[in-house]
MARGU-83094 format. One record per residue: residue number from 1; residue in three letters; x, y, z of N, C-alpha, C, CB in turn. Coordinates in Angstrom, 3 decimals. Atoms other than C-alpha are relative to their C-alpha. Glycine has a CB too. Example, Ala and Ser with C-alpha at 12.3 -4.5 7.8 and 13.67 -1.06 7.14 Angstrom:
REM residues 2
i 1, aa ala, n.xx 0.890, n.yy -1.190, n.zz 0.000, ca.xx 12.300, ca.yy -4.500, ca.zz 7.800, c.xx 0.900, c.yy 1.200, c.zz 0.000, cb.xx -0.992, cb.yy 0.027, cb.zz 1.246
i 2, aa ser, n.xx -0.820, n.yy -1.190, n.zz -0.060, ca.xx 13.670, ca.yy -1.060, ca.zz 7.140, c.xx -0.770, c.yy 1.090, c.zz 0.730, cb.xx 0.414, cb.yy 0.462, cb.zz -1.415
REM end
This chain:
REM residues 89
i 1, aa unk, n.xx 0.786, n.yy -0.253, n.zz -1.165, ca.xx -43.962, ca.yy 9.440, ca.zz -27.360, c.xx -1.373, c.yy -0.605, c.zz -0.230, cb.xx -0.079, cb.yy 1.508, cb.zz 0.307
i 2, aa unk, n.xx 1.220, n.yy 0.613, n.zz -0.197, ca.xx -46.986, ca.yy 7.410, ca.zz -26.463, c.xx -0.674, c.yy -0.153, c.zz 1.170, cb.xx 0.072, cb.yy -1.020, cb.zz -0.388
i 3, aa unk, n.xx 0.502, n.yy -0.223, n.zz -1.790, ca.xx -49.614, ca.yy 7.982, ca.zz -23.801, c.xx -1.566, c.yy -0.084, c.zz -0.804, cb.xx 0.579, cb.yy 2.043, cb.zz 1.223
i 4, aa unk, n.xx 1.348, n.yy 0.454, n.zz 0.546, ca.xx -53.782, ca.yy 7.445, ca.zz -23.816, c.xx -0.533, c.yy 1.537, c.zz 1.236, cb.xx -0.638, cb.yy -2.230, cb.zz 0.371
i 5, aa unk, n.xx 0.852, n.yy -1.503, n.zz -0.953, ca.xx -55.886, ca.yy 10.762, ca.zz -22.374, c.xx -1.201, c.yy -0.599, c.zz -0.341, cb.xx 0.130, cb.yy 2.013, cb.zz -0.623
i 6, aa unk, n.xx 1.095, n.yy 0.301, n.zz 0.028, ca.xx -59.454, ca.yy 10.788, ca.zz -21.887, c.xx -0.565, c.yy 1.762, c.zz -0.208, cb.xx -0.383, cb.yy -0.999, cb.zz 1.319
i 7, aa unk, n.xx 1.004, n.yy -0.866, n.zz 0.503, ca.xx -61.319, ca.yy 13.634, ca.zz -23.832, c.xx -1.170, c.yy 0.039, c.zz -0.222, cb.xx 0.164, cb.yy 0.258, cb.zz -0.735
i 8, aa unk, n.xx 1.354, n.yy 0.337, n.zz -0.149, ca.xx -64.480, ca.yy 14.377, ca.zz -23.264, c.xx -0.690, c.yy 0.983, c.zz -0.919, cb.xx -0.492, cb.yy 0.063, cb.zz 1.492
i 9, aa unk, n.xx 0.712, n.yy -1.178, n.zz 1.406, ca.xx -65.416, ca.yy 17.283, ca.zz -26.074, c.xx 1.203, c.yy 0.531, c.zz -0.584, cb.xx -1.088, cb.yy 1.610, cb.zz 0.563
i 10, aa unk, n.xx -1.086, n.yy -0.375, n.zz 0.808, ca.xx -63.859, ca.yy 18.722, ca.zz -28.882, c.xx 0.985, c.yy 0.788, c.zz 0.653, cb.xx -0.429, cb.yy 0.664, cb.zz -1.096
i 11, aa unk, n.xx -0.395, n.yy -0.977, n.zz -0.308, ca.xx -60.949, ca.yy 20.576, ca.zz -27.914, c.xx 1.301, c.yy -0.074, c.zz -1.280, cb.xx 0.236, cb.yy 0.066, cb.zz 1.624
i 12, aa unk, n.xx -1.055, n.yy -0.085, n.zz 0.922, ca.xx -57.530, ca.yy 21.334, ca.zz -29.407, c.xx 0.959, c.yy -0.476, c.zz 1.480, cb.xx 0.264, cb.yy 1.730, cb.zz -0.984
i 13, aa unk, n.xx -0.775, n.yy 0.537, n.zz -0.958, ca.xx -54.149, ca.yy 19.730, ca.zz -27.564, c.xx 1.337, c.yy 0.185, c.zz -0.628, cb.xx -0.376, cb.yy -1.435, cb.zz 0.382
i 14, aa unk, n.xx -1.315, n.yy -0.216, n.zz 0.695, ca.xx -50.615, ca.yy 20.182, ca.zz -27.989, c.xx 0.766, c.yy -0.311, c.zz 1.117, cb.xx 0.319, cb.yy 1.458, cb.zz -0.663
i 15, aa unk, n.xx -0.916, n.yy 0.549, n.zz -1.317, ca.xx -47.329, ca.yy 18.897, ca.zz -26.124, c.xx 0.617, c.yy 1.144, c.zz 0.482, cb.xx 1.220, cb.yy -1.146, cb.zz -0.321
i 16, aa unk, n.xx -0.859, n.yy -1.454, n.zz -0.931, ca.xx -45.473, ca.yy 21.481, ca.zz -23.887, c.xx 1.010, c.yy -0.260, c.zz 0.567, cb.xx -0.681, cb.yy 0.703, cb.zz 1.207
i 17, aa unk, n.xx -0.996, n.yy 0.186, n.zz -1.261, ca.xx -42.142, ca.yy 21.661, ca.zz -22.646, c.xx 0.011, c.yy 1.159, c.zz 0.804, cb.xx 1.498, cb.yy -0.273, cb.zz -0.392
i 18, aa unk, n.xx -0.076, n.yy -0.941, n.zz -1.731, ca.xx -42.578, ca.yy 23.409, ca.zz -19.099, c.xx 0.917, c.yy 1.012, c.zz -0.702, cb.xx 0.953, cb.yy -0.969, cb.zz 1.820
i 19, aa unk, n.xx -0.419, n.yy -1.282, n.zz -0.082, ca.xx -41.714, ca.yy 26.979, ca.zz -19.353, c.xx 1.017, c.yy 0.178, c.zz -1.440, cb.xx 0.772, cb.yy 0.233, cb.zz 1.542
i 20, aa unk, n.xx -1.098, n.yy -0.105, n.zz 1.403, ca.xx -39.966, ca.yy 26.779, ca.zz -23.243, c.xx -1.464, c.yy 0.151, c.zz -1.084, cb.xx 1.359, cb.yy -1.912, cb.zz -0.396
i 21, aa unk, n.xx 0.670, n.yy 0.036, n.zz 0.907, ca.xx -42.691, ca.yy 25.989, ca.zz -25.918, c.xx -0.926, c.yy -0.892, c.zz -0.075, cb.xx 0.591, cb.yy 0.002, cb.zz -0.803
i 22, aa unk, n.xx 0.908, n.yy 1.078, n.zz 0.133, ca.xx -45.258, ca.yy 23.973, ca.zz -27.273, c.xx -0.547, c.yy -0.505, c.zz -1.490, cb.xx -1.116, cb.yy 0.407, cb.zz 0.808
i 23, aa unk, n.xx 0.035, n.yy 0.312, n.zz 1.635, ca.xx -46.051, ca.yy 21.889, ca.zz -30.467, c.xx -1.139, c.yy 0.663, c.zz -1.030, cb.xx -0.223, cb.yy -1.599, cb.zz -0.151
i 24, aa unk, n.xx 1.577, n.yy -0.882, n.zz 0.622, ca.xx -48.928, ca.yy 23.325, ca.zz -32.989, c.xx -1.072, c.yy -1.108, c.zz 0.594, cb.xx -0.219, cb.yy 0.166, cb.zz -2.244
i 25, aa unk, n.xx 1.463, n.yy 1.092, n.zz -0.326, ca.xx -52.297, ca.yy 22.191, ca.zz -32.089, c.xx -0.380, c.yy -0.939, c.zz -0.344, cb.xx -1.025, cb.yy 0.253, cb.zz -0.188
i 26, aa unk, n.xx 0.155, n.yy 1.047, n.zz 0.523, ca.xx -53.456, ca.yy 18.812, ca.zz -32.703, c.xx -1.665, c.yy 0.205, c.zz 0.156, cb.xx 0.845, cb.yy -1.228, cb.zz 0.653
i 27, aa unk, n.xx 1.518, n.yy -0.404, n.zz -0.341, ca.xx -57.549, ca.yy 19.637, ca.zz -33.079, c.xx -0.571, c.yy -1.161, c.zz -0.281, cb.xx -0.718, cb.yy 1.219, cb.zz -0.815
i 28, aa unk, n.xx 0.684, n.yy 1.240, n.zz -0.245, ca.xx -59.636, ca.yy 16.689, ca.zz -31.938, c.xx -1.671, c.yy -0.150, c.zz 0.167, cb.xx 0.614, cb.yy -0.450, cb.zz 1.197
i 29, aa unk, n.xx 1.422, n.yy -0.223, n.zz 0.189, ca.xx -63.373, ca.yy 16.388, ca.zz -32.733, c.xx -0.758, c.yy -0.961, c.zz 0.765, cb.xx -0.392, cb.yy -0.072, cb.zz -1.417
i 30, aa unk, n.xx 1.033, n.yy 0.800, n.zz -0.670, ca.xx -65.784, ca.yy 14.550, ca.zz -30.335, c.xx -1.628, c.yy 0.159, c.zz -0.179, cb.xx 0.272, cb.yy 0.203, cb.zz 1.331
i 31, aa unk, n.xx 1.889, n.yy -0.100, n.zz 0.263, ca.xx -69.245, ca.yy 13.211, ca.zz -31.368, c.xx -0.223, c.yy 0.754, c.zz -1.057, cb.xx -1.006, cb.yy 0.778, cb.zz 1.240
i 32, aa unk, n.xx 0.465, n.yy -0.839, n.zz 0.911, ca.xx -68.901, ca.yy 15.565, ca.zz -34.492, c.xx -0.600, c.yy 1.987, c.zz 0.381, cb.xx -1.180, cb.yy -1.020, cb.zz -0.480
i 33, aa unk, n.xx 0.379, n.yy -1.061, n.zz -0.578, ca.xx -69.288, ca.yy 18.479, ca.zz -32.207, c.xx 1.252, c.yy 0.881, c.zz -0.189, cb.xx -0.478, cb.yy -0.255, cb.zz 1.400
i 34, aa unk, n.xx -1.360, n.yy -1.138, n.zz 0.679, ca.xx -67.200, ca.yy 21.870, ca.zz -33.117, c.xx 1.229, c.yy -0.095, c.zz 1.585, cb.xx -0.906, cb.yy 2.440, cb.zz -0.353
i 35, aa unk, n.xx -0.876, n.yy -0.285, n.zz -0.832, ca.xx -64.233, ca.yy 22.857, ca.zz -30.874, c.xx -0.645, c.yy 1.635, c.zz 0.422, cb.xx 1.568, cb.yy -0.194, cb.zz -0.697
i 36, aa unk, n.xx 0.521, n.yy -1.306, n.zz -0.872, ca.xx -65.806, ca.yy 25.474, ca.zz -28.119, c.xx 1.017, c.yy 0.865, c.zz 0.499, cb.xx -0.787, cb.yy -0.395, cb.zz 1.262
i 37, aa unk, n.xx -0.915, n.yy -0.194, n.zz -1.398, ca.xx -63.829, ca.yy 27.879, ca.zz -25.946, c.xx -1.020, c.yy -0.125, c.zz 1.188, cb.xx 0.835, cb.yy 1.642, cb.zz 0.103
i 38, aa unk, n.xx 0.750, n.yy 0.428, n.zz -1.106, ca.xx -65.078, ca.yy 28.242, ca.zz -22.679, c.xx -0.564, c.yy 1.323, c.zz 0.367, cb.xx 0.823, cb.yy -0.756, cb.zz 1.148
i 39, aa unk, n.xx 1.062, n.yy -0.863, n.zz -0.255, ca.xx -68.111, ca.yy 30.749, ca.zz -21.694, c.xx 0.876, c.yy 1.118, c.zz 0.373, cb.xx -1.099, cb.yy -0.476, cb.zz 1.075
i 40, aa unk, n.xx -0.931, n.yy -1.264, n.zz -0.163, ca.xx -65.706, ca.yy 33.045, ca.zz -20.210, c.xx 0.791, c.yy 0.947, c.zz -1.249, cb.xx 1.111, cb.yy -0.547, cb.zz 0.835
i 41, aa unk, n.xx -0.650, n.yy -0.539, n.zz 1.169, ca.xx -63.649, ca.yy 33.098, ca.zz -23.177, c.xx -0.358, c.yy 0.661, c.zz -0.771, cb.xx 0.354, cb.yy -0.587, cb.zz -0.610
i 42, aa unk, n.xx 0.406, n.yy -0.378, n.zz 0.747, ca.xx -66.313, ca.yy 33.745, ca.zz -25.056, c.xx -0.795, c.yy 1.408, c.zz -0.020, cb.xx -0.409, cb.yy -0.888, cb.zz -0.256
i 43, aa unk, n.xx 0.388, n.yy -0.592, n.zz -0.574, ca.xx -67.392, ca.yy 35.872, ca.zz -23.379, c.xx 0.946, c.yy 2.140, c.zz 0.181, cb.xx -0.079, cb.yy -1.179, cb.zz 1.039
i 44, aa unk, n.xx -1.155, n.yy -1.149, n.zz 0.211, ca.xx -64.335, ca.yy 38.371, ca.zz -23.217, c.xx 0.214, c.yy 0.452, c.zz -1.287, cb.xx 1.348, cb.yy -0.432, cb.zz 0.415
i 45, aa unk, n.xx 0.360, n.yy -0.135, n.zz 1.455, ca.xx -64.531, ca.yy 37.952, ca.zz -26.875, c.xx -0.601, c.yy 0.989, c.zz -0.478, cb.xx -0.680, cb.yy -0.868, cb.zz -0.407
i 46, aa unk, n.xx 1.813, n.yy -0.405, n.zz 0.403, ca.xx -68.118, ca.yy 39.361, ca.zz -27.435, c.xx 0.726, c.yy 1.718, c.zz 0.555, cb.xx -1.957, cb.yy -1.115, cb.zz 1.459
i 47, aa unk, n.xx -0.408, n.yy -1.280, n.zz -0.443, ca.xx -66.752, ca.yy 42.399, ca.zz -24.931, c.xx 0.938, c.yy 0.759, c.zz -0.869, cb.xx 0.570, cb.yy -0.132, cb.zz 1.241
i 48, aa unk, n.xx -1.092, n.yy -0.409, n.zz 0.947, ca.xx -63.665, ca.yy 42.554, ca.zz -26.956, c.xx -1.277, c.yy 1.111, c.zz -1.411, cb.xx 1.033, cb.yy -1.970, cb.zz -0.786
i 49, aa unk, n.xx 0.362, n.yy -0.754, n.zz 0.894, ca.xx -65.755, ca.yy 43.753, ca.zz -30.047, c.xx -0.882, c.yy 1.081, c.zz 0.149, cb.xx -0.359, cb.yy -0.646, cb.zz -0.748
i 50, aa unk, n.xx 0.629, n.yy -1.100, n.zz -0.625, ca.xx -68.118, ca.yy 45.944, ca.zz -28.160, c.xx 0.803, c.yy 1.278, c.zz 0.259, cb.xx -0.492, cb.yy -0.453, cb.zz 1.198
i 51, aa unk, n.xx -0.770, n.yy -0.991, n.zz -0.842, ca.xx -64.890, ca.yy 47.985, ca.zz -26.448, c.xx 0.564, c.yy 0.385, c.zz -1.433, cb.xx 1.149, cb.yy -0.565, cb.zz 1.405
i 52, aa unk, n.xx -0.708, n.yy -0.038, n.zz 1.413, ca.xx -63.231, ca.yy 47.986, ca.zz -30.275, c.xx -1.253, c.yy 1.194, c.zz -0.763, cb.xx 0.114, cb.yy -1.971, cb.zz -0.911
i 53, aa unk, n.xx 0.945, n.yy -0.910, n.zz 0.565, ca.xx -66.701, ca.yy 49.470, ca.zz -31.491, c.xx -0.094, c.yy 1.798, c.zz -0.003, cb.xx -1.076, cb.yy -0.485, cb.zz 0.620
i 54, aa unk, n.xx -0.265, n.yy -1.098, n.zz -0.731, ca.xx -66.717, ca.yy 52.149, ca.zz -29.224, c.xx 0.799, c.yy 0.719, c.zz -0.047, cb.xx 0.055, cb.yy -0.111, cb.zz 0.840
i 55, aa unk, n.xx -1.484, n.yy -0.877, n.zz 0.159, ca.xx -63.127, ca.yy 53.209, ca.zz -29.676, c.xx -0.171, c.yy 0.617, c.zz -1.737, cb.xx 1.765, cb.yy -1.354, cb.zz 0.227
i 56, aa unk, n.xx -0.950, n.yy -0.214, n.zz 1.390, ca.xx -62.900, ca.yy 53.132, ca.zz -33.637, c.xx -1.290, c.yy 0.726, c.zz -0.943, cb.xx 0.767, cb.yy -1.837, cb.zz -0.842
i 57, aa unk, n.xx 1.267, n.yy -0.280, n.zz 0.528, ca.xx -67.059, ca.yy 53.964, ca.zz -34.472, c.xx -0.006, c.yy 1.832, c.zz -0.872, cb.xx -1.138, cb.yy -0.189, cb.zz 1.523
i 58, aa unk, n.xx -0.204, n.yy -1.065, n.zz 0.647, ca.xx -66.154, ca.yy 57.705, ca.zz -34.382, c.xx 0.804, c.yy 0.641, c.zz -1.112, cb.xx 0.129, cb.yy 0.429, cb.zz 0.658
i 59, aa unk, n.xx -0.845, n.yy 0.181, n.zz 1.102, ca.xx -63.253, ca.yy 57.756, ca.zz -36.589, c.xx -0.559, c.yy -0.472, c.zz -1.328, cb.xx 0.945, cb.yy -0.862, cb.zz 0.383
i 60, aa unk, n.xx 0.423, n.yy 0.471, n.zz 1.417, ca.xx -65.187, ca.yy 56.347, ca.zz -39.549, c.xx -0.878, c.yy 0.497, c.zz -0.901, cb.xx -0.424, cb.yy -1.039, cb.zz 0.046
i 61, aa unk, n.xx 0.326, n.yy -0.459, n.zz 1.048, ca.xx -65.980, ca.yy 57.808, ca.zz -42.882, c.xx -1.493, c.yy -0.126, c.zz 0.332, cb.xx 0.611, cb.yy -0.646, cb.zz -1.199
i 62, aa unk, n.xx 0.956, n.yy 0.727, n.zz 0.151, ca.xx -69.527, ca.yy 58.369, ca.zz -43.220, c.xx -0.814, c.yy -0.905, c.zz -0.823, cb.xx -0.373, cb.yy 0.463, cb.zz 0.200
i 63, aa unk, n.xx 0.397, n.yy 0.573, n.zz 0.981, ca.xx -69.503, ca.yy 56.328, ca.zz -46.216, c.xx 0.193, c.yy -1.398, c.zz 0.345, cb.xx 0.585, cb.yy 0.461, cb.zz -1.131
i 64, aa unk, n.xx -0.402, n.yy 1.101, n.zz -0.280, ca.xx -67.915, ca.yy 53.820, ca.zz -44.477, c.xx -1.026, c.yy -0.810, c.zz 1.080, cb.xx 1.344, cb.yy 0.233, cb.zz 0.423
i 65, aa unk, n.xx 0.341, n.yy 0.698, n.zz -1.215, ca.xx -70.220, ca.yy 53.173, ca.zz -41.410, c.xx -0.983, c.yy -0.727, c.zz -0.233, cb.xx -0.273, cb.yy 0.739, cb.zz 1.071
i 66, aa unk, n.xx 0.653, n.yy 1.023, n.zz 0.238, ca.xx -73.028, ca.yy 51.292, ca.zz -42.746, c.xx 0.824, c.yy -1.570, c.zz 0.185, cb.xx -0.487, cb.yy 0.311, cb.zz -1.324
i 67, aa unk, n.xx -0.667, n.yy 1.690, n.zz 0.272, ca.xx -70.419, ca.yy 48.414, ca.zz -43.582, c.xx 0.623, c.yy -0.349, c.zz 1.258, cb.xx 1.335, cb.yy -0.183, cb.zz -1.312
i 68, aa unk, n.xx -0.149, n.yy 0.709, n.zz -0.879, ca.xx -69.213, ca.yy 48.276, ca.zz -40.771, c.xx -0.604, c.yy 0.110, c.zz 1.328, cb.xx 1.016, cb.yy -0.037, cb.zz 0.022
i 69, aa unk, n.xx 0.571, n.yy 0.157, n.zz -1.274, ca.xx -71.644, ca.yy 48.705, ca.zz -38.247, c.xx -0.859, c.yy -1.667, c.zz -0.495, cb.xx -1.142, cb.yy 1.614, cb.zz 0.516
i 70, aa unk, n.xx 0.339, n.yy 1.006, n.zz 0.235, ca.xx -72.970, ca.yy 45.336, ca.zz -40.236, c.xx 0.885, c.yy -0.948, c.zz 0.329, cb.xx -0.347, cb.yy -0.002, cb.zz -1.016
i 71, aa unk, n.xx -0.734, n.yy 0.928, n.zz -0.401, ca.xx -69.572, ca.yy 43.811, ca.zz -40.079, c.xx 0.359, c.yy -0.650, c.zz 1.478, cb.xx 0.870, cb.yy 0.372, cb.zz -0.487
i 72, aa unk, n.xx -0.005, n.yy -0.186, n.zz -1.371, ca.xx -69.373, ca.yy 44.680, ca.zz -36.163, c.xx -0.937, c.yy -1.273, c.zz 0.567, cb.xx -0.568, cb.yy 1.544, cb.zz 0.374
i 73, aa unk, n.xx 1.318, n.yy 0.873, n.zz -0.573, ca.xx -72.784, ca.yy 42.787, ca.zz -35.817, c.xx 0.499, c.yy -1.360, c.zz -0.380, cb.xx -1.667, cb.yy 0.364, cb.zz -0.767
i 74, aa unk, n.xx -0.032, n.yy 1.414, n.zz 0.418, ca.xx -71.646, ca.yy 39.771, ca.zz -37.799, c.xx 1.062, c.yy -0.512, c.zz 1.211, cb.xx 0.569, cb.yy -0.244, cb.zz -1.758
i 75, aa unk, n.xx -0.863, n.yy 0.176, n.zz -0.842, ca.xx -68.882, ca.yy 39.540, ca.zz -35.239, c.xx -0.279, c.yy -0.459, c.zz 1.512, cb.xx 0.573, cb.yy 1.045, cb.zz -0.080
i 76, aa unk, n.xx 1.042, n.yy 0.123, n.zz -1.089, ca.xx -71.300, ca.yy 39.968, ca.zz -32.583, c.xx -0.871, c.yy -1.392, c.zz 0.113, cb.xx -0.997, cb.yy 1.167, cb.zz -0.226
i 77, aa unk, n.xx 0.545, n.yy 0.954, n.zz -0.218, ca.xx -73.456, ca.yy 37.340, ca.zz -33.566, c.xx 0.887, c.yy -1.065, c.zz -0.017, cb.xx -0.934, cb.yy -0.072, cb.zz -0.698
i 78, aa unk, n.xx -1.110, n.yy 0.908, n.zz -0.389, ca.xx -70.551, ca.yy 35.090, ca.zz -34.046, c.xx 0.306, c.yy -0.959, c.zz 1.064, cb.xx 0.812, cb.yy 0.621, cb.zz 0.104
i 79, aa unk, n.xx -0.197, n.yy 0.818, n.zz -0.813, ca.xx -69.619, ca.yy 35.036, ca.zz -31.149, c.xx -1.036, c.yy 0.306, c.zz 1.258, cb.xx 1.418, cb.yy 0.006, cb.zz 0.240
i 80, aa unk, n.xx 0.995, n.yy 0.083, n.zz -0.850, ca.xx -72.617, ca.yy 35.099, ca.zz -29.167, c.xx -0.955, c.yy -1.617, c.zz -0.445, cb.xx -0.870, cb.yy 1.558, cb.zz -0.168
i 81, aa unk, n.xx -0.265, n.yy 1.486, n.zz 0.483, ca.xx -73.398, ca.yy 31.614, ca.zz -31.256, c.xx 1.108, c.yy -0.671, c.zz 0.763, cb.xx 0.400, cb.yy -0.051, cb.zz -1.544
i 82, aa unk, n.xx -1.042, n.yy 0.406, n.zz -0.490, ca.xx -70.206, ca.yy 30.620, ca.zz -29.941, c.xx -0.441, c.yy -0.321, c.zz 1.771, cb.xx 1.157, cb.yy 1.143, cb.zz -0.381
i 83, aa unk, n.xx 0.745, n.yy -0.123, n.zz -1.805, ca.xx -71.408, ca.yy 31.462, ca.zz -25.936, c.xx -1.144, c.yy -0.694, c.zz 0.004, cb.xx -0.534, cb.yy 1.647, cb.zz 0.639
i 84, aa unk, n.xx 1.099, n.yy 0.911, n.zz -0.246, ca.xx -74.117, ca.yy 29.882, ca.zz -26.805, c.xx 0.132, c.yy -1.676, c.zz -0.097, cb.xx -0.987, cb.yy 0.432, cb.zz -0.951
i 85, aa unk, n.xx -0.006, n.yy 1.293, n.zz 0.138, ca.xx -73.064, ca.yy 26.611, ca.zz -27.715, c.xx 1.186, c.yy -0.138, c.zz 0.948, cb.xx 0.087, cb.yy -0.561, cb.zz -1.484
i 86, aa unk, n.xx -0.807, n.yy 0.734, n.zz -1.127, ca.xx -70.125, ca.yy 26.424, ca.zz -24.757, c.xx -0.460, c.yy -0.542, c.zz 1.028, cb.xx 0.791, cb.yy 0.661, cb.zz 0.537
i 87, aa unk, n.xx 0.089, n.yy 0.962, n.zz -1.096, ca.xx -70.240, ca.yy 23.939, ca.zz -22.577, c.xx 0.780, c.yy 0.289, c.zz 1.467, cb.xx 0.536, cb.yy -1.276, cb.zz -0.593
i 88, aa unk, n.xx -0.969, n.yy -0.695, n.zz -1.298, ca.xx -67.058, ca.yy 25.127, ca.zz -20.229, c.xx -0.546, c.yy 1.104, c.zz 0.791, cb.xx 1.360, cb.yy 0.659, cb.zz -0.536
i 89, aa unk, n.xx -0.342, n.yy -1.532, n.zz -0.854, ca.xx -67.473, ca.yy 28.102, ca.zz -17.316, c.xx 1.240, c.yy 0.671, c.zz -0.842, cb.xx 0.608, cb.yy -0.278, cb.zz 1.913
REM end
C-alpha cells in the first residue's frame, strides 16, 4: 500500500479497516514539535484527574496523603502543559 497525505503537525496515524480494526500507530513528528491531543481532549483529561481526586482523596491513609496530593498535582500540571501547548479545538 502506497498513498502521499499532507500533515500538518505532529500527530499519530494508523490504517483502518472500516468497522473491524486498525494497525498500531505510526507516530509522525513535524518541525520537531511533540504529538498534541486536541484542547478538548485535554481538557477532559485535566477534569478526569480532578473527578478521580475527589472520589479517592477521602479513602487515603493519613500517611499516605501528602504523596499523593503531590502526585495528583504533577498530573495536573501535566496536563495543563499539554492544554497549553494544543493547537486543535
Amino acid at each position: 500500500m502506497e498513498f502521499d497525505v499532507a500533515i500538518e503537525r505532529s500527530s499519530w496515524v494508523a490504517l483502518r479497516v472500516l468497522g473491524s480494526s486498525h494497525s498500531n500507530p505510526v507516530f509522525v513528528v513535524v518541525d520537531g514539535k511533540p504529538i498534541r491531543a486536541s484542547r478538548r481532549s485535554a481538557e477532559w483529561c485535566l477534569k478526569g484527574v480532578d473527578q478521580c481526586w475527589s472520589q479517592k482523596e477521602r479513602f487515603l491513609k493519613p500517611e499516605e496523603l501528602e504523596q499523593a496530593r503531590s502526585d495528583y498535582q504533577h498530573a495536573r500540571a501535566a496536563y495543563q502543559r499539554i492544554l497549553e501547548e494544543s493547537t486543535a479545538p
